[in-house]
N, CA, C and O atoms as a MOPAC input file, in Angstrom:
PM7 MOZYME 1SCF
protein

 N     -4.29700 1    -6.12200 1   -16.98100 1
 C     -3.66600 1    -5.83500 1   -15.70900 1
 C     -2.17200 1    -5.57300 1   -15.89600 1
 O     -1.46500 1    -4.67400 1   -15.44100 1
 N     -1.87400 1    -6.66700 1   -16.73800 1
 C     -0.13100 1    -6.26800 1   -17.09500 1
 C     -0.13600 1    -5.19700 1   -17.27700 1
 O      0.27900 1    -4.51400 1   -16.34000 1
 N     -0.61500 1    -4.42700 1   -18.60600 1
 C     -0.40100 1    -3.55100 1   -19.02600 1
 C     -0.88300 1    -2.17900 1   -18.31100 1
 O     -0.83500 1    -1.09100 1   -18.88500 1
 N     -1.32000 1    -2.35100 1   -17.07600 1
 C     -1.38900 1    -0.90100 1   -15.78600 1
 C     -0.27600 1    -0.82000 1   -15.48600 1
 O      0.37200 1     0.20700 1   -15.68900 1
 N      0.25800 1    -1.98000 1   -14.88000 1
 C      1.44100 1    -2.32400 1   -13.90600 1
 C      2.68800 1    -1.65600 1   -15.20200 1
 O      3.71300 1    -1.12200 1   -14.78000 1
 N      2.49700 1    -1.74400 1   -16.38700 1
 C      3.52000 1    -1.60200 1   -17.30300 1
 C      3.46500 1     0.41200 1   -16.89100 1
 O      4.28500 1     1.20000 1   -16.42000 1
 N      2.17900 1     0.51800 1   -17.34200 1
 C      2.02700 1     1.82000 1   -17.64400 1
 C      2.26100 1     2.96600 1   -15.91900 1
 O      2.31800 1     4.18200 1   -15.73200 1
 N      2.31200 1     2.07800 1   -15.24600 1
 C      2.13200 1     2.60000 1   -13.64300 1
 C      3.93300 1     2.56400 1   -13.73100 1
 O      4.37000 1     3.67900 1   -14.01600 1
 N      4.76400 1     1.75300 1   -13.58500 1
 C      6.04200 1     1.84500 1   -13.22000 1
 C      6.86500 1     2.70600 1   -14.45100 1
 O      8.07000 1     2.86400 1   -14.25700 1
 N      6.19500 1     3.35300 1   -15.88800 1
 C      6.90200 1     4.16700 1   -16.68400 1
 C      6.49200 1     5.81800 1   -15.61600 1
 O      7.21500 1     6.77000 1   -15.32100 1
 N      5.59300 1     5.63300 1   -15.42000 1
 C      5.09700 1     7.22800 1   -14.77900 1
 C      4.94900 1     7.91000 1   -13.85800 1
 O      4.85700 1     9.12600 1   -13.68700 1
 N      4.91400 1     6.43200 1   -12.80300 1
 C      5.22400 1     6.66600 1   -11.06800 1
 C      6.33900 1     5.89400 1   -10.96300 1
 O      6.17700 1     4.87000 1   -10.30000 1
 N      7.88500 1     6.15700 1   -11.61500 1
 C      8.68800 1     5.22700 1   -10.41100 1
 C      8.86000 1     4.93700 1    -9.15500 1
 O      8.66700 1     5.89000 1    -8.40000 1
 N      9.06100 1     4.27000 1    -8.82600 1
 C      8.96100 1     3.72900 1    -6.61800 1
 C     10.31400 1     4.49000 1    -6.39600 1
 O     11.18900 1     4.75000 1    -7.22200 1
 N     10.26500 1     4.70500 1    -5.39100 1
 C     12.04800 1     5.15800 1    -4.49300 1
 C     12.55400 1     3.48700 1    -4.65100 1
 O     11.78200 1     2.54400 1    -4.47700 1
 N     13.45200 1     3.40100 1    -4.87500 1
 C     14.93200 1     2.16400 1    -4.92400 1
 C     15.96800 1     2.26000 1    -4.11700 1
 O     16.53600 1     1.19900 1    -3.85700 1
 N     16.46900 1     3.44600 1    -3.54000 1
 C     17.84900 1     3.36900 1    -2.85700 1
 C     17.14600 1     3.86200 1    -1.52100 1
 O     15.97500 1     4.23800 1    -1.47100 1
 N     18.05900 1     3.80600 1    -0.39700 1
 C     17.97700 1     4.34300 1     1.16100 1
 C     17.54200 1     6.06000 1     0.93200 1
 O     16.63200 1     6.67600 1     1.48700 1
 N     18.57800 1     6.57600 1    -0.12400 1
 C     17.88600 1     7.83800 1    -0.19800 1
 C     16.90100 1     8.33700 1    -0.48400 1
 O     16.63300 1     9.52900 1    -0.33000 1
 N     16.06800 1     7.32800 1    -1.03900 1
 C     14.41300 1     7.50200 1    -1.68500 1
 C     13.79500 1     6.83800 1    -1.19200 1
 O     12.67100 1     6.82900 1    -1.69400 1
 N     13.93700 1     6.03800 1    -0.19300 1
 C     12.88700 1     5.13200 1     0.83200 1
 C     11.59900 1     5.75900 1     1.12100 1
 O     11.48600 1     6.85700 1     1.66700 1
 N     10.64500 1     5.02900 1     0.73900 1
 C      9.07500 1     5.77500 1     1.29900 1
 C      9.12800 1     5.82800 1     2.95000 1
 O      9.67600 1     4.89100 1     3.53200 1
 N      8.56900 1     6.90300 1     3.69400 1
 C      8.86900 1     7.40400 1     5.05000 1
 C      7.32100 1     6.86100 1     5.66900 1
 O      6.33600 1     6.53700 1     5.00400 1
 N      7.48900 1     6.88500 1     7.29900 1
 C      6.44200 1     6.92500 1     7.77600 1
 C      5.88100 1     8.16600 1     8.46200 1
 O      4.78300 1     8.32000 1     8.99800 1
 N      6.82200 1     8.94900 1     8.32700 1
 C      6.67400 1    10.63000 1     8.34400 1
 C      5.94600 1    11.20300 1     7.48300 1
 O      6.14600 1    10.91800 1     6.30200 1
 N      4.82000 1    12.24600 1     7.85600 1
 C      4.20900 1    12.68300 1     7.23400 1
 C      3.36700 1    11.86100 1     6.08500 1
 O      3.41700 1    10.63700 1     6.20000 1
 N      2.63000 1    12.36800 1     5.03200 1
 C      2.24200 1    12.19700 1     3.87400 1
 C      3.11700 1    11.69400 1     3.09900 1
 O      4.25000 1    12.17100 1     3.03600 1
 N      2.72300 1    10.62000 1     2.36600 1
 C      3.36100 1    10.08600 1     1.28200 1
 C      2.31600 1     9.80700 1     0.04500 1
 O      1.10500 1    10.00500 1     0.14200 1
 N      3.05700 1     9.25400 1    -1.28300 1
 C      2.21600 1     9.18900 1    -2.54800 1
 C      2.49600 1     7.99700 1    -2.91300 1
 O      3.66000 1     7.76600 1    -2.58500 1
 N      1.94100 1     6.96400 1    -3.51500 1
 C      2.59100 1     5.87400 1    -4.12900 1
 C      1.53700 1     5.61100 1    -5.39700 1
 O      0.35800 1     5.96600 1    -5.38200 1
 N      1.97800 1     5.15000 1    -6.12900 1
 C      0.78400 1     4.57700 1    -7.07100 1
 C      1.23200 1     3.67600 1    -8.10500 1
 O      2.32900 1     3.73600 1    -8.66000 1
 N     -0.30300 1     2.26900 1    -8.48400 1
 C      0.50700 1     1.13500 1    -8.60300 1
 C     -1.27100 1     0.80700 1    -8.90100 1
 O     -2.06800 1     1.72700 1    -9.08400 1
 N     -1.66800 1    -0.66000 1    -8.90400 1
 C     -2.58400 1    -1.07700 1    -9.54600 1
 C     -3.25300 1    -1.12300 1    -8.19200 1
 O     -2.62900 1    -1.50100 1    -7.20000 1
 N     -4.73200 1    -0.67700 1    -8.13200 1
 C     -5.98700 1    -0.92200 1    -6.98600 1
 C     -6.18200 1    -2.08800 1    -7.21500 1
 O     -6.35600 1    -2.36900 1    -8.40100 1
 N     -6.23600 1    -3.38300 1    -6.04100 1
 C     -6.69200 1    -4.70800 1    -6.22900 1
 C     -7.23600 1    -5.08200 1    -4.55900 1
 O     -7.00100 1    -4.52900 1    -3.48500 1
 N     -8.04300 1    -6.25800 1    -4.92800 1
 C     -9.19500 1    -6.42700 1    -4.14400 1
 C     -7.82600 1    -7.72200 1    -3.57400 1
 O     -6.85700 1    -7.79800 1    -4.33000 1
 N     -7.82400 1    -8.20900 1    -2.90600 1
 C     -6.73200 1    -9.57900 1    -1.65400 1
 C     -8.04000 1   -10.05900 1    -0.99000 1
 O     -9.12900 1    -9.50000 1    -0.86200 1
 N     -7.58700 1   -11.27100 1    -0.61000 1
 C     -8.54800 1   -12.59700 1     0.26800 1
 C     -7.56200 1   -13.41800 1     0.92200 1
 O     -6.98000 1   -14.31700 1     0.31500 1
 N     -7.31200 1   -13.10400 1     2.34000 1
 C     -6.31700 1   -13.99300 1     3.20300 1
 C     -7.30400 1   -14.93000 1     4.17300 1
 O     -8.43900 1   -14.53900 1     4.44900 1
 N     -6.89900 1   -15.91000 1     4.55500 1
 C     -7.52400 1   -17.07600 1     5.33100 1
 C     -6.70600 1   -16.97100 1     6.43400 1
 O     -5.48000 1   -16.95600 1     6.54100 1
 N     -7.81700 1   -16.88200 1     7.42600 1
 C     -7.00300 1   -17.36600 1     8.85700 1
 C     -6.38700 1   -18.81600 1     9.40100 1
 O     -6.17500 1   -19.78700 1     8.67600 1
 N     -6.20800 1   -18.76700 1    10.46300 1
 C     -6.04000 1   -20.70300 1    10.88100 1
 C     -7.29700 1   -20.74800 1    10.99400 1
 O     -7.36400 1   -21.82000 1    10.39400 1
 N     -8.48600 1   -20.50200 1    11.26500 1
 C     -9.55200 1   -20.41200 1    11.31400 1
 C    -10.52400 1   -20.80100 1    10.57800 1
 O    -11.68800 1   -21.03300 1    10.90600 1
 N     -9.69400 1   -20.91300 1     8.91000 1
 C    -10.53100 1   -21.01100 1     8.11300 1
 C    -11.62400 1   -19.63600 1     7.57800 1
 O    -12.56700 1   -19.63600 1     6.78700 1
 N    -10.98600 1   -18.49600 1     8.43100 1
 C    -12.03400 1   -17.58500 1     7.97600 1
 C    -11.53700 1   -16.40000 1     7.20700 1
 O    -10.42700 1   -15.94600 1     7.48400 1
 N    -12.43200 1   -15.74200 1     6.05100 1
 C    -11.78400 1   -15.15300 1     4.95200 1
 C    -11.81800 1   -13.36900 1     5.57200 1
 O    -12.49400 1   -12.67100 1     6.32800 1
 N    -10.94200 1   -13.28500 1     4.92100 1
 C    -10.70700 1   -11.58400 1     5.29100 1
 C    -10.52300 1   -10.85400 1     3.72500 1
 O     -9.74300 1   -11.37300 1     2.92700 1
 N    -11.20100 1    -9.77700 1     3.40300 1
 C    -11.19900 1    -9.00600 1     1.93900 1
 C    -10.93000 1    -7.67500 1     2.51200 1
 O    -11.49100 1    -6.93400 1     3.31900 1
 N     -9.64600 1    -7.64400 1     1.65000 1
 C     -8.85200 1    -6.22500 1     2.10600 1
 C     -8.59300 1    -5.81100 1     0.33400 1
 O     -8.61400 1    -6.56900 1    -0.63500 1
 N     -8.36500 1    -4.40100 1     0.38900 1
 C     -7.33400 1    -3.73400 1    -0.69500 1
 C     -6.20100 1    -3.48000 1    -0.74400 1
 O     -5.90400 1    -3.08400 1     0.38300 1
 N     -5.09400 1    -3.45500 1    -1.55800 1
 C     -3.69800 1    -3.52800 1    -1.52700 1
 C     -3.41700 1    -2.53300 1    -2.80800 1
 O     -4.41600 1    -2.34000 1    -3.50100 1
 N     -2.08500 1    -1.80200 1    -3.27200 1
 C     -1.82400 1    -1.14700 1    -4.09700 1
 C     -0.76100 1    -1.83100 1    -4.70200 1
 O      0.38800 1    -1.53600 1    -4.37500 1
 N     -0.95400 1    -2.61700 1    -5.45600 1
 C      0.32400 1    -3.39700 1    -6.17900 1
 C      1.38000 1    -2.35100 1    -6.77600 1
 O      1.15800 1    -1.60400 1    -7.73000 1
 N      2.47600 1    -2.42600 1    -6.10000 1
 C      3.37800 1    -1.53500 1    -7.06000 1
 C      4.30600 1    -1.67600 1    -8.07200 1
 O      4.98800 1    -2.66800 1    -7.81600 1
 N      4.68100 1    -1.10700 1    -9.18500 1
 C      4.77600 1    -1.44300 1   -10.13700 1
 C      6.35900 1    -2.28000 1   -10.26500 1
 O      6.64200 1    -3.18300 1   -11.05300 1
 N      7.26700 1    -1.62800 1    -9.19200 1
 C      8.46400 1    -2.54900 1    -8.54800 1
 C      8.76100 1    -2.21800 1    -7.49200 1
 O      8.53200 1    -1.02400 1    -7.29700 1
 N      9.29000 1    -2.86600 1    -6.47500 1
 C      9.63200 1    -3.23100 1    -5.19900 1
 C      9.70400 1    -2.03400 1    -4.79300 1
 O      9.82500 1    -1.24500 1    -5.73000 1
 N      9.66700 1    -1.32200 1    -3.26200 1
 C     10.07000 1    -0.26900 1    -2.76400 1
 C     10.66100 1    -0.59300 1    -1.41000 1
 O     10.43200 1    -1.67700 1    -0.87400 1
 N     11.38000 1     0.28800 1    -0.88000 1
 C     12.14600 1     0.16500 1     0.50700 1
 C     11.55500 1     1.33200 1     1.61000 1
 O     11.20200 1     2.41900 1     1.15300 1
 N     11.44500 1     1.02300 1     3.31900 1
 C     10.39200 1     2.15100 1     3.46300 1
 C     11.62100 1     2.06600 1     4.72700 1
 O     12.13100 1     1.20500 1     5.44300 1
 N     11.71700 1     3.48000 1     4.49800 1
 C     12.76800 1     3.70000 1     5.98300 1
 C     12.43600 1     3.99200 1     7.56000 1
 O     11.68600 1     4.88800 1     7.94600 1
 N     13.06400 1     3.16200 1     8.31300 1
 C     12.75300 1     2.88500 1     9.63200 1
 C     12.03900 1     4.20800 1    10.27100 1
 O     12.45000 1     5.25600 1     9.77300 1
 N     11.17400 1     4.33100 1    11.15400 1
 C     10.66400 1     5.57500 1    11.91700 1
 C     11.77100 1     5.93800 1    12.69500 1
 O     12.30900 1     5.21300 1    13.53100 1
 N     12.30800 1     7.81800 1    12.20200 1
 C     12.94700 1     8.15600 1    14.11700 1
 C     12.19700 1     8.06100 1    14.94600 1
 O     12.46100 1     8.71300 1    15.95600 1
 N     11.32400 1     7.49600 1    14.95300 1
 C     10.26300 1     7.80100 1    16.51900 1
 C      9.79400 1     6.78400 1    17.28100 1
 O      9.39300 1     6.80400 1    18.44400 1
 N      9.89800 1     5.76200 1    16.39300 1
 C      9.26900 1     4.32500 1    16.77200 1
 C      9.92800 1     3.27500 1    15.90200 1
 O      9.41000 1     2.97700 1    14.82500 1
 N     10.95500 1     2.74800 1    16.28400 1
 C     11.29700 1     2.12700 1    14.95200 1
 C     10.97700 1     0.49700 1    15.11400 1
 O     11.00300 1    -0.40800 1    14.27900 1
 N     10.65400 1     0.50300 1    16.59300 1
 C     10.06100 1    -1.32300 1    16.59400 1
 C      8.71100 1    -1.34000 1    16.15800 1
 O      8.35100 1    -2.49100 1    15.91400 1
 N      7.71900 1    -0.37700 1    15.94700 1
 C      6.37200 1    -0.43700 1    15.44200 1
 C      6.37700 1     0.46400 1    13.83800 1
 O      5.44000 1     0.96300 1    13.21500 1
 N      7.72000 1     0.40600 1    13.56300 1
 C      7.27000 1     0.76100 1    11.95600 1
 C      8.81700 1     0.90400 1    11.35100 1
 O      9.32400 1     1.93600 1    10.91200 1
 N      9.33800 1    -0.22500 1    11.43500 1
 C     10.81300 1    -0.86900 1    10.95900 1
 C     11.17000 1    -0.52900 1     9.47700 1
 O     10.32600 1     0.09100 1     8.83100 1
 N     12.14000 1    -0.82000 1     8.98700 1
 C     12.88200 1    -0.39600 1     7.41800 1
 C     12.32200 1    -1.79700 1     7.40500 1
 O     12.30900 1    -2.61300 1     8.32700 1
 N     11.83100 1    -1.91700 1     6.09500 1
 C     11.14000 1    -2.73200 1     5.04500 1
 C     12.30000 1    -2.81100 1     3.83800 1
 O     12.10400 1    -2.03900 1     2.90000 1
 N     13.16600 1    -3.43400 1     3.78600 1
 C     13.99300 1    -3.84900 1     2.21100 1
 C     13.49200 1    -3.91600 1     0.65000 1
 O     14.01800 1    -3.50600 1    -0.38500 1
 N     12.09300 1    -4.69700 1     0.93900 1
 C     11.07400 1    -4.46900 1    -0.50500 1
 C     10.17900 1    -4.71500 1     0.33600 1
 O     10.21200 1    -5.35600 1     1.38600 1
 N      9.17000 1    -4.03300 1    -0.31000 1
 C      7.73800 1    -4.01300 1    -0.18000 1
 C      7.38800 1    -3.68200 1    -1.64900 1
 O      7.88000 1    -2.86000 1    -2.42200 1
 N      6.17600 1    -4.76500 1    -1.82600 1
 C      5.57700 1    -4.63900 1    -3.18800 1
 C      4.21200 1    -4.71000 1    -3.33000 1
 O      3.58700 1    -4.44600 1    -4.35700 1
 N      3.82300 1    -5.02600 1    -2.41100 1
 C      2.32900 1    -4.88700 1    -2.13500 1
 C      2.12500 1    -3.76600 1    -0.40700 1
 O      2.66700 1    -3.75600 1     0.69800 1
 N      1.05300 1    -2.99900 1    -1.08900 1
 C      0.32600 1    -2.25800 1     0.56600 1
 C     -0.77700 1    -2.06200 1     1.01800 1
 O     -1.22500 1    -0.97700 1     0.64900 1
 N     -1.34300 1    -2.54800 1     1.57100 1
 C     -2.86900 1    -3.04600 1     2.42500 1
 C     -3.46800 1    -1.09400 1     2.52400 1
 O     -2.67500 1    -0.26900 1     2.97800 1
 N     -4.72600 1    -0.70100 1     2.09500 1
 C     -5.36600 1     0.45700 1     2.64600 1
 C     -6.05500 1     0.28200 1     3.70500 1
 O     -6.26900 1    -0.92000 1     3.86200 1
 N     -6.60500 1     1.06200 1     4.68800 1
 C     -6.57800 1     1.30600 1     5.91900 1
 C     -8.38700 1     2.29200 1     5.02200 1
 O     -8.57800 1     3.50000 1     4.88400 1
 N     -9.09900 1     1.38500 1     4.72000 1
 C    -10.49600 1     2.24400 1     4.17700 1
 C    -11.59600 1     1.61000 1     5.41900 1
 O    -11.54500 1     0.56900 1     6.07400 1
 N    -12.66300 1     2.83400 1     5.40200 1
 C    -14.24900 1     2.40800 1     5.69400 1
 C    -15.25000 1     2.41700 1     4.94400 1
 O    -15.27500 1     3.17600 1     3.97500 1
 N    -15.85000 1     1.93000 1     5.11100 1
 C    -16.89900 1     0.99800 1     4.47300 1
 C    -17.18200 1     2.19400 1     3.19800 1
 O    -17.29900 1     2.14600 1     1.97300 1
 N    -17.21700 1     3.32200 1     4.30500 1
 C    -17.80300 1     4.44100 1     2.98900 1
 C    -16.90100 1     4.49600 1     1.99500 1
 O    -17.38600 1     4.48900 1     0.86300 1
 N    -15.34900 1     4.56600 1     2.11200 1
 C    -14.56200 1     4.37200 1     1.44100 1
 C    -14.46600 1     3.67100 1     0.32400 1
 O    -14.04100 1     4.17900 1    -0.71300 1
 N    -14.89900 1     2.26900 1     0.42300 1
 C    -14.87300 1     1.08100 1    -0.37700 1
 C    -15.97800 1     1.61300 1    -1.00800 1
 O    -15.87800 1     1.83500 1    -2.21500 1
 N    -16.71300 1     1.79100 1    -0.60400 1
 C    -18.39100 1     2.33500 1    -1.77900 1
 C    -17.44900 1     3.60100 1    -2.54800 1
 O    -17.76700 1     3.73300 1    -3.72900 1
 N    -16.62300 1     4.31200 1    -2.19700 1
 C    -16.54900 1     5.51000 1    -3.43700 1
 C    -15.43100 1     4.91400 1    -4.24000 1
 O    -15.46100 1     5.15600 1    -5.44700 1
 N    -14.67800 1     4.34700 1    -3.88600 1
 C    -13.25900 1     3.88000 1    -4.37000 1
 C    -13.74500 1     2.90300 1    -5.57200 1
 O    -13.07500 1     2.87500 1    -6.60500 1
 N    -15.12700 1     1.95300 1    -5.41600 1
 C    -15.03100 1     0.37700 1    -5.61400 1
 C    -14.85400 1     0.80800 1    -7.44100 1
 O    -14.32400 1    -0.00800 1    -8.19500 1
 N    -15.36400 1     2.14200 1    -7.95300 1
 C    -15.37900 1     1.67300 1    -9.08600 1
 C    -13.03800 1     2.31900 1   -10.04000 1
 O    -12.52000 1     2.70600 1   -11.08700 1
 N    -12.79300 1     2.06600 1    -9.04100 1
 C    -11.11500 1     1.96500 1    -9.00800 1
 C    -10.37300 1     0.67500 1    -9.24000 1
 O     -9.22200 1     0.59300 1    -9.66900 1
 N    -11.05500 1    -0.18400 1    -8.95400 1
 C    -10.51200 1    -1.52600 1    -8.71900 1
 C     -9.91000 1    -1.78100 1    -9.91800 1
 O    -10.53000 1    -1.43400 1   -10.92400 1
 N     -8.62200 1    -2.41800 1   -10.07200 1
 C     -8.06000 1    -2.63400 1   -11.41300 1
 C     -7.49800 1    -1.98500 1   -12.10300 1
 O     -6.68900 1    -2.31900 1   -12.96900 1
 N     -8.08400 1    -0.30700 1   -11.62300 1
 C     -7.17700 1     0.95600 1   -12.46200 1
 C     -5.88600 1     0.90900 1   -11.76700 1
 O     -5.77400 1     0.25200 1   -10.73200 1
 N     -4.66300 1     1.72700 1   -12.39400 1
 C     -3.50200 1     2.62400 1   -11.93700 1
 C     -3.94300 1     3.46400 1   -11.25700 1
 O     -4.99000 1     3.84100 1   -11.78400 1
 N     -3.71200 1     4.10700 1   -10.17800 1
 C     -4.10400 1     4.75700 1    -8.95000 1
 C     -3.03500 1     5.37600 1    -8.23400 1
 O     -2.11500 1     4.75300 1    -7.70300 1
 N     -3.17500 1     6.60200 1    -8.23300 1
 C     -2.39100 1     7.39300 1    -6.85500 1
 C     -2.93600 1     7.51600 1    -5.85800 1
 O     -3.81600 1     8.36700 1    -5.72400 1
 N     -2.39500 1     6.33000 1    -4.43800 1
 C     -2.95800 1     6.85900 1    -3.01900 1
 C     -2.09500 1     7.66100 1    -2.62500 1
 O     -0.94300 1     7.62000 1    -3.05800 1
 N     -2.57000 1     8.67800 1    -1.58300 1
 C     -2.06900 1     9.11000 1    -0.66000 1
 C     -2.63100 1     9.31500 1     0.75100 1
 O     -3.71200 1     9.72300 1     1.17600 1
 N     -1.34800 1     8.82700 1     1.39600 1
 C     -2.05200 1     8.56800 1     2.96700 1
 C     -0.64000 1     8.61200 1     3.92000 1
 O      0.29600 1     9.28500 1     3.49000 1
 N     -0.52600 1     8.07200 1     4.89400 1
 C      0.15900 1     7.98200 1     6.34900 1
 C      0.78500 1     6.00900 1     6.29000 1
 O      0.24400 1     4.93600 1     6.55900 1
 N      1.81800 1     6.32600 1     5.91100 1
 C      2.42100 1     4.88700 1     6.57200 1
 C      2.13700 1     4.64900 1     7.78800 1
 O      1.98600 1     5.59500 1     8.56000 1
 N      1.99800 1     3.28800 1     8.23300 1
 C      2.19200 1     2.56500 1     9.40800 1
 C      2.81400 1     1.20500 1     9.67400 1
 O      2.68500 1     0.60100 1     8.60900 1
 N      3.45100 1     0.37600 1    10.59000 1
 C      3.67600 1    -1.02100 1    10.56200 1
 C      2.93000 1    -1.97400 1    10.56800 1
 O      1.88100 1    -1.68200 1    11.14200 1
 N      2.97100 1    -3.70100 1     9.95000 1
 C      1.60400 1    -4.15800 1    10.55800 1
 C      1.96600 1    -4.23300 1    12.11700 1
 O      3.08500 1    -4.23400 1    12.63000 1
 N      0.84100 1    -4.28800 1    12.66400 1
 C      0.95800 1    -4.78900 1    14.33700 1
 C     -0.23000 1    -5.80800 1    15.05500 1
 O     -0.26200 1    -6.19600 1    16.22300 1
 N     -1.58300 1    -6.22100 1    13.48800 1
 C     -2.71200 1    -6.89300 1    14.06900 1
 C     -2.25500 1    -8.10900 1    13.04300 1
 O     -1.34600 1    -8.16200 1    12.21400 1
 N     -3.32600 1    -9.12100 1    13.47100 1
 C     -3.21400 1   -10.00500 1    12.59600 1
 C     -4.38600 1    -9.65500 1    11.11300 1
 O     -4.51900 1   -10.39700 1    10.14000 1
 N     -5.04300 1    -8.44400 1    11.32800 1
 C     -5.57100 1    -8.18400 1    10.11100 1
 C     -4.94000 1    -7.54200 1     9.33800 1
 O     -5.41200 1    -7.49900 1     8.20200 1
 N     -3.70900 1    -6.82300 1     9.58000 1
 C     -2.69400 1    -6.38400 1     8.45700 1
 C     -1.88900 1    -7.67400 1     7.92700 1
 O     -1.25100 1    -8.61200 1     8.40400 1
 N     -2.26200 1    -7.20900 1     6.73100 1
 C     -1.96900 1    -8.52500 1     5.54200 1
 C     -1.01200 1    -8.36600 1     5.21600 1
 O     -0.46600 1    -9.43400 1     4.94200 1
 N     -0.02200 1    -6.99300 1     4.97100 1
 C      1.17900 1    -6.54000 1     4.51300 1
 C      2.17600 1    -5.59000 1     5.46800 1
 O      1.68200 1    -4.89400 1     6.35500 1
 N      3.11200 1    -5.60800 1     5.30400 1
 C      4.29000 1    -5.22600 1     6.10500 1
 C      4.52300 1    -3.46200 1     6.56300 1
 O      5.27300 1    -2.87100 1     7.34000 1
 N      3.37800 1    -3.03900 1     5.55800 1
 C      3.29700 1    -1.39200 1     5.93300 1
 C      2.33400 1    -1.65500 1     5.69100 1
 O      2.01600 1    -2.62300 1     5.00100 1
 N      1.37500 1    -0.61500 1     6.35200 1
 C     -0.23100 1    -0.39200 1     5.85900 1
 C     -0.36600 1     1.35700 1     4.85700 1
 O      0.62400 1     1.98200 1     4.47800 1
 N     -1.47200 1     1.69200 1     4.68700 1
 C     -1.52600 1     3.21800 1     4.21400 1
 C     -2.80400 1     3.74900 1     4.88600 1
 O     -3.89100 1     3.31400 1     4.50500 1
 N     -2.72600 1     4.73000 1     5.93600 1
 C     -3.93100 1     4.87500 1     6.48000 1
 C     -4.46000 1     6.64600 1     5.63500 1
 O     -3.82800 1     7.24800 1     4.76700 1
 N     -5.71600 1     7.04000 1     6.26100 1
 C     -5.55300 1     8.28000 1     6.15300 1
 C     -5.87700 1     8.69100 1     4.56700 1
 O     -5.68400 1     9.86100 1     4.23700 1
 N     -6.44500 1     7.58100 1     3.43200 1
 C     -6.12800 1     7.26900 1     2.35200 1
 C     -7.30200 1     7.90800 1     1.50200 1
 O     -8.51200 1     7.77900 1     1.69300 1
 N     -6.61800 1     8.66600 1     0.46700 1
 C     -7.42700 1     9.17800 1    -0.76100 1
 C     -6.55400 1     9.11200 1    -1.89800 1
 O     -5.49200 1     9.64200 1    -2.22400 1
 N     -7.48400 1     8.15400 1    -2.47000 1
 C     -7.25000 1     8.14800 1    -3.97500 1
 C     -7.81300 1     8.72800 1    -4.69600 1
 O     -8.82600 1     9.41200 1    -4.55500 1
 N     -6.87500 1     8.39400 1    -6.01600 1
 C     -7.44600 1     9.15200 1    -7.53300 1
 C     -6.66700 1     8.51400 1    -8.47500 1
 O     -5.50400 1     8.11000 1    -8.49700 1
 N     -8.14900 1     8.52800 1    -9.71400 1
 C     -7.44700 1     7.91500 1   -10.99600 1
 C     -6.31800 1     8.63300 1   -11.81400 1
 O     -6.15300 1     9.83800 1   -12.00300 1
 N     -5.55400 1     7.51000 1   -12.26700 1
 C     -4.42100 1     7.63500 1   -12.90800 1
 C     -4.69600 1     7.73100 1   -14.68400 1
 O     -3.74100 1     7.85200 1   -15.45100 1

């Protein structure tokens, strides 16, 4: 696993400054390690989502359009996908690889977003 995350941040660097902030405009690309997450509610009840570990921190700049439902993020290092079921059946044998998604930023706004941006709209491919 180290050694994705090694090989993912030599070949996809993340944006780092305000001027390279990942947008919630349009299409974006990111890519970073496919991994399977398990969050617990107060509930006690389990939720299994996917996330794109990235290889170092990124900054995602505020929406002109909406900026209380999809705010500047300072780091973000993990990002929750926005898949269906069919999704997870074509993707599943990804898990663990280096991966380029591309999809549609969004903010969280449910309590099932696990992370601070989501990626909807999402197709991957191996790295």
């Amino acid at each position: 696993m180290a050694l994705c995350a090694l090989a993912c941040a030599l070949l996809f660097p993340i944006p780092g400054n305000s001027a390279e902030c990942l947008t919630y405009e349009g299409e974006i690309s990111i890519s970073g390690t496919l991994q399977r997450a398990t969050s617990t509610d107060a509930n006690d009840r389990e939720e299994t989502y996917w996330v794109v570990q990235l290889p170092a921190p990124a900054c995602v700049a505020a929406s002109s359009t909406d900026p209380d439902l999809n705010p500047a993020i300072d780091r973000v290092d993990r990002i929750q996908l926005v898949l269906s079921a069919e999704d997870y059946r074509r993707y599943r044998p990804l898990l663990g690889q280096c991966i380029t998604a591309r999809g549609a930023l969004f903010g969280a706004h449910t309590a099932h977003h696990h992370t601070p941006v989501l990626l909807g709209e999402v197709r991957l491919e191996s790295r």
